[in-house]
C-alpha positions in Angstrom: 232.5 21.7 192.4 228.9 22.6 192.7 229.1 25.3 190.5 230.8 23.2 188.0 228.0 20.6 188.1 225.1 23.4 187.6 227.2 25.2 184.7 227.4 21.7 183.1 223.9 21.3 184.1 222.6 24.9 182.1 224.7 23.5 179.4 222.9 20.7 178.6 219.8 21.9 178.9 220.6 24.9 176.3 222.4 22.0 173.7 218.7 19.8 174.8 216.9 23.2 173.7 218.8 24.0 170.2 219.0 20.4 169.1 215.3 20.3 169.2 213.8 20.5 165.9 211.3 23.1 166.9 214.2 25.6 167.9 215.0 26.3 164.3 211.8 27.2 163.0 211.3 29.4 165.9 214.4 31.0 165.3 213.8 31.3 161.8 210.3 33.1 162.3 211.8 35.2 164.9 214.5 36.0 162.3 212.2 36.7 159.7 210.0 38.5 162.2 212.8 41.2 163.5 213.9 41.9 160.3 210.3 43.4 159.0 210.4 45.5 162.5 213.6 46.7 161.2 212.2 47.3 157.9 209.4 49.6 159.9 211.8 51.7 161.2 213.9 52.5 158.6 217.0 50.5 159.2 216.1 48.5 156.2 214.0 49.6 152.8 210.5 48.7 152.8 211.1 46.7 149.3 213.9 44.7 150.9 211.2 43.4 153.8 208.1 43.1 151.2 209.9 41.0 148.6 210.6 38.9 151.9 207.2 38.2 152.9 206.5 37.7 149.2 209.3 34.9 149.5 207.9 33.4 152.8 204.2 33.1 150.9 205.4 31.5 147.6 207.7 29.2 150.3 204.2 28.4 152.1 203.0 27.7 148.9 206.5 24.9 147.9 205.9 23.7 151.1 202.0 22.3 150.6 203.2 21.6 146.9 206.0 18.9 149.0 203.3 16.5 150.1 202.3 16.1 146.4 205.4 15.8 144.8 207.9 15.1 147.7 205.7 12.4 149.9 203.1 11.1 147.8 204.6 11.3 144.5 202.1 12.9 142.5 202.1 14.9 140.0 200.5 18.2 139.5 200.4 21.4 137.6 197.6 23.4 139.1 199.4 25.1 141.8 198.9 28.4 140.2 195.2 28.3 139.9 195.2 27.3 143.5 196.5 30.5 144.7 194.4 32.7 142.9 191.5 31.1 144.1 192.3 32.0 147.7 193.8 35.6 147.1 190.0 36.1 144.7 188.2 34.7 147.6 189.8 36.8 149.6 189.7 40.1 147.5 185.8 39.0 146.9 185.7 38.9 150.6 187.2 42.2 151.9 186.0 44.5 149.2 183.5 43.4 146.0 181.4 41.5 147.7 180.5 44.8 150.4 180.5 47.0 147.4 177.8 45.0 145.7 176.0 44.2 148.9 176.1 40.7 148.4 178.5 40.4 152.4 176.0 43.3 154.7 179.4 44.2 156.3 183.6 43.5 156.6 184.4 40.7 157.2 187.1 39.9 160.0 189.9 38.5 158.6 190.6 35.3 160.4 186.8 34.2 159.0 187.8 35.1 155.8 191.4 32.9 156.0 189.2 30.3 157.0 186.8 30.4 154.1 189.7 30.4 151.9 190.8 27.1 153.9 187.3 25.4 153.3 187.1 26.2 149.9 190.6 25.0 149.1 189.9 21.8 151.2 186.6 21.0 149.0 188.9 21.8 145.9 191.6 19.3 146.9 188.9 16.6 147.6 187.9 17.1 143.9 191.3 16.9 142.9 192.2 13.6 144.6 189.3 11.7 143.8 190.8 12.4 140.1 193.9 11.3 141.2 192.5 7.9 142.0 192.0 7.1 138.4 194.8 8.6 137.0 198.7 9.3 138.2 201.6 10.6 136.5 201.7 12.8 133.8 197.8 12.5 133.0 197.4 13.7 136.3 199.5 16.7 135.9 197.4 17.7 132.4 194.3 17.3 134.6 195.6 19.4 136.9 196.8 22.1 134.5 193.2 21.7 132.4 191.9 22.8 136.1 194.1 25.8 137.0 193.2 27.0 133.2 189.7 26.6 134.2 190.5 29.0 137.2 192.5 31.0 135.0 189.5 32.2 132.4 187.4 32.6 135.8 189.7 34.6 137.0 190.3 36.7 133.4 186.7 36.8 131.9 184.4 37.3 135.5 184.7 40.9 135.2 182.2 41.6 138.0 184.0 39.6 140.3 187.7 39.4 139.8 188.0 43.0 137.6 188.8 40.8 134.5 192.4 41.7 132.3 192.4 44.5 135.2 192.6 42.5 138.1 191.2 43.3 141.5 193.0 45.9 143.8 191.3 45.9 147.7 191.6 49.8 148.6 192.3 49.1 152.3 193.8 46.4 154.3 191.7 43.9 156.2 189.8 44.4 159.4 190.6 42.9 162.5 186.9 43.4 164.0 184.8 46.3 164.5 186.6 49.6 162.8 190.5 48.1 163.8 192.4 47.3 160.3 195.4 45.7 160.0 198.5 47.7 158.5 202.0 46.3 156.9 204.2 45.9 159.4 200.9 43.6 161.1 200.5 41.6 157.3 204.1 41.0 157.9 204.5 39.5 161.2 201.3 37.6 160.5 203.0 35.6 157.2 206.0 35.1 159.3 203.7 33.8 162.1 201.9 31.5 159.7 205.0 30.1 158.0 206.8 29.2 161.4 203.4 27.2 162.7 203.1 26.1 158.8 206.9 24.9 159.0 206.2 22.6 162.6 202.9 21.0 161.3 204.6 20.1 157.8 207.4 18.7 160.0 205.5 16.7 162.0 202.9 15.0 159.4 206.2 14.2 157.7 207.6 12.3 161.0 204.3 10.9 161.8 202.6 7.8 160.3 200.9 9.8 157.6 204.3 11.2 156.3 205.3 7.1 156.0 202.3 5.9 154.9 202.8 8.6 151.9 206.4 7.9 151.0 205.4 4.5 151.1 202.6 5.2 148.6 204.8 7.0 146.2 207.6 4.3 146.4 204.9 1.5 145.3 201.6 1.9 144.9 200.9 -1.7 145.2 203.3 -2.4 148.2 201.4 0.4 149.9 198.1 -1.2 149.5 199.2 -4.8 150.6 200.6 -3.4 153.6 197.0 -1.9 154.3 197.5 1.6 153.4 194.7 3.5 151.8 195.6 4.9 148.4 192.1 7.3 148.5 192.7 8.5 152.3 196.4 9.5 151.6 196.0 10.8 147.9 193.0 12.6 149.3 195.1 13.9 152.4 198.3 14.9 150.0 196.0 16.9 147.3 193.9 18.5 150.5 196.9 20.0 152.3 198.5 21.0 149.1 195.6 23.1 148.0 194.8 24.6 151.5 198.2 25.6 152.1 198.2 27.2 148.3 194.8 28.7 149.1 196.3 30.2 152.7 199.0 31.6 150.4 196.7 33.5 148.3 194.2 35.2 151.0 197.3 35.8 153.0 198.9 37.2 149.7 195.8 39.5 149.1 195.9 40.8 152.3 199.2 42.0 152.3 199.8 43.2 148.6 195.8 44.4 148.1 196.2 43.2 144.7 195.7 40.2 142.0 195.3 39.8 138.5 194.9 36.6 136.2 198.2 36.9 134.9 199.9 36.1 138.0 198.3 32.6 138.1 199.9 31.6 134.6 201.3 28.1 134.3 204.7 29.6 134.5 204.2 30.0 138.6 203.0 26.4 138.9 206.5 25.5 136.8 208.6 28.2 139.2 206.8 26.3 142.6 207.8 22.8 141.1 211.3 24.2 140.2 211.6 25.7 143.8 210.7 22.6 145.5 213.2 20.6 142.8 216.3 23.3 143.4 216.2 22.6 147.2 214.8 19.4 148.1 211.4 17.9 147.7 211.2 16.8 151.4 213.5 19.7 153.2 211.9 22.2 154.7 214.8 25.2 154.8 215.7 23.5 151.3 212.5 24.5 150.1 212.4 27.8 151.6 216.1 28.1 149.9 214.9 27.4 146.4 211.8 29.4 146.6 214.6 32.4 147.3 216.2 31.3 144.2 214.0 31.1 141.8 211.3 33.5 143.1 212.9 35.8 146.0 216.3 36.8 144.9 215.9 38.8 142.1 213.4 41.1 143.7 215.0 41.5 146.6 219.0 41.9 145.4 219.8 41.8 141.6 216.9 44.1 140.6 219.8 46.7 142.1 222.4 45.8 139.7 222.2 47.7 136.4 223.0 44.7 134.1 221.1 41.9 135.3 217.8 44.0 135.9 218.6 45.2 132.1 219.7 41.6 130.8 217.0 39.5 133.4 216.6 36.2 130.7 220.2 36.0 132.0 219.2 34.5 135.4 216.5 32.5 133.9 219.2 30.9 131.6 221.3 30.2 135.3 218.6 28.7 137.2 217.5 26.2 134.0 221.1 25.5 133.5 221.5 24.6 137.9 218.2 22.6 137.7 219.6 20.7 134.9 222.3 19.5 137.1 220.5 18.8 139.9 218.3 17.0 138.0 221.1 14.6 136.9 223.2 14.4 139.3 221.7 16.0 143.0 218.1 14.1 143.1 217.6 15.5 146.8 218.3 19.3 145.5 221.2 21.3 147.1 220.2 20.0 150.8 221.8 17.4 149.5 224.4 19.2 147.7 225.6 20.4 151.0 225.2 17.3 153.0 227.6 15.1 150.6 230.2 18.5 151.2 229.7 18.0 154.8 230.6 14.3 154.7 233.4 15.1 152.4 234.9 17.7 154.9 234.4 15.6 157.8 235.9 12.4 156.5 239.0 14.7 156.1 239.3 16.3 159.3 238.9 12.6 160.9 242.0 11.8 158.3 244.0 14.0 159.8 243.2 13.4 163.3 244.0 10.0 162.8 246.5 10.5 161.1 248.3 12.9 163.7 246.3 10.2 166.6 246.4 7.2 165.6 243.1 5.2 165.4 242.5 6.2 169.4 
């Protein structure tokens, strides 16, 4: 009987444990985590894990794009530019700026993801003070007029960013004194970053800022007579946005070693607002799903199948076509999707039970 009670007892506490919400984005960055070790071995190809980690970036990336678009409902283009200002910081940072003696020395590279952090934070300020007197689609133009701002920086300041060429870092970052960091280290440290990234953006979106901003993007006006702060929370969404995008980019630059303008086109600020779209503008693993479609997948399985790597507009034409639809008819992206087929599986099973049961 005793035994019974503490095997019931074990139970419960492992169901308490799984049902957190924590436990899944643990055991997703563990996930992600083992299967770059196995990648370092040899059990899996090297490309399989690095189109991975790119995948978890761009998702870091969907994820800080969420509070614009998903909580505060603001519009923006500028995602792109961004990015590239953290991986040029960060490029600037490890190698140009020792090669032209303007840093004496390497810099570690936990300083230099935090001077990414600051100089995306200052950005987003800028950003959502312009946001104040503008909203919807002028906002987006502003936006874009910003990231193609960043874009000529990043194209014509040859000295800096390597112009057309773009900017490739020799060697990967130091830890401190003469230790560097290597792949399989990059790799565990994006997976690190997007489980930690994952719990904070749950949280703010459970916590009275998440409300305040859902509350903001349902009506502006309602917000304010309930005594929320339009600048604080416009400030807040465009702040985390653009740090999380900037993250991306010096975390990006320390694991791929190169950058070039053309990466930071408007077509990967349209691919980040697709992603977030395709899953779910306020799920989490939705947006980590979408960012697979649309930016993940074809790296990291169909560039092995002869006709779609030949024929590649193909699965452009697909994920327009899907987007379409959800569009129309699935406004919470395929989180949704597969909620309503839950419900719709469920309310049959409880047919049949009652059915075969009766009502009891």
């Amino acid at each position: 009987m005793i035994k019974t009670k503490v095997s019931h007892l074990k139970r419960d506490r492992l169901l308490a444990v799984t049902k957190h919400p924590y436990f899944a984005f643990l055991a997703f960055g563990a996930a992600m985590m083992i299967l770059m070790f196995l990648s370092s071995i040899g059990i899996l190809q090297y490309s399989f894990a690095a189109s991975l980690t790119f995948t978890l970036i761009y998702s870091m990336v969907a994820i800080g794009f969420s509070y614009l678009l998903g909580y505060a409902g603001l519009a923006s283009l500028g995602t792109a530019g961004f990015v590239g200002l953290g991986a040029y910081i960060a490029s600037f940072m490890m190698q140009t700026g020792v090669q032209q003696g303007i840093i004496p020395f390497e810099i570690p590279y936990v300083f230099i993801l935090i001077i990414a952090l600051l100089v995306s934070v200052g950005l987003g300020v800028v950003v959502g003070f312009i946001s104040l007197r503008i909203e919807g689609i002028f906002l987006a133009i502003v936006t874009l007029g910003l990231s193609e701002v960043l874009y000529q920086l990043f194209l014509n300041w040859i000295p800096i960013t390597g112009g057309p060429n773009g900017m490739t870092v020799l060697r990967f970052p130091v830890i401190f004194g003469d230790l560097r960091l290597d792949r399989l280290s990059m790799m565990l440290i994006v997976a690190a970053f997007m489980t930690l990234l994952l719990i904070l953006t749950y949280n703010l979106g459970k916590s009275q800022t998440g409300r305040a901003m859902l509350a903001m993007k349902n009506s502006t006006s309602a917000a304010q007579a309930m005594g929320i702060s339009l600048l604080k929370y416009r400030l807040l969404a465009f702040v985390l946005a653009t740090a999380y995008a900037g993250l991306a980019g010096a975390l990006l630059m320390g694991f791929s070693r190169y950058t070039d303008p053309y990466s930071w086109t408007l077509m990967f600020s349209l691919q980040i607002l697709a992603a977030c779209i395709f899953g779910g503008t306020r799920s989490l693993f939705g947006i980590i799903f979408g960012t697979f479609i649309v930016l993940g997948i074809v790296p990291m399985f169909l560039q092995n199948v002869e006709y779609l790597r030949n024929n590649s507009w193909l699965f452009n034409v697909i994920i327009g076509v899907v987007l379409i639809l959800i569009v129309l008819f699935y406004r919470g992206g395929v989180m949704q999707l597969f909620r309503d087929i839950r419900k719709f599986f469920t309310s049959i099973r409880r047919r049949l039970w009652v059915r075969k049961y009766g009502n009891d």
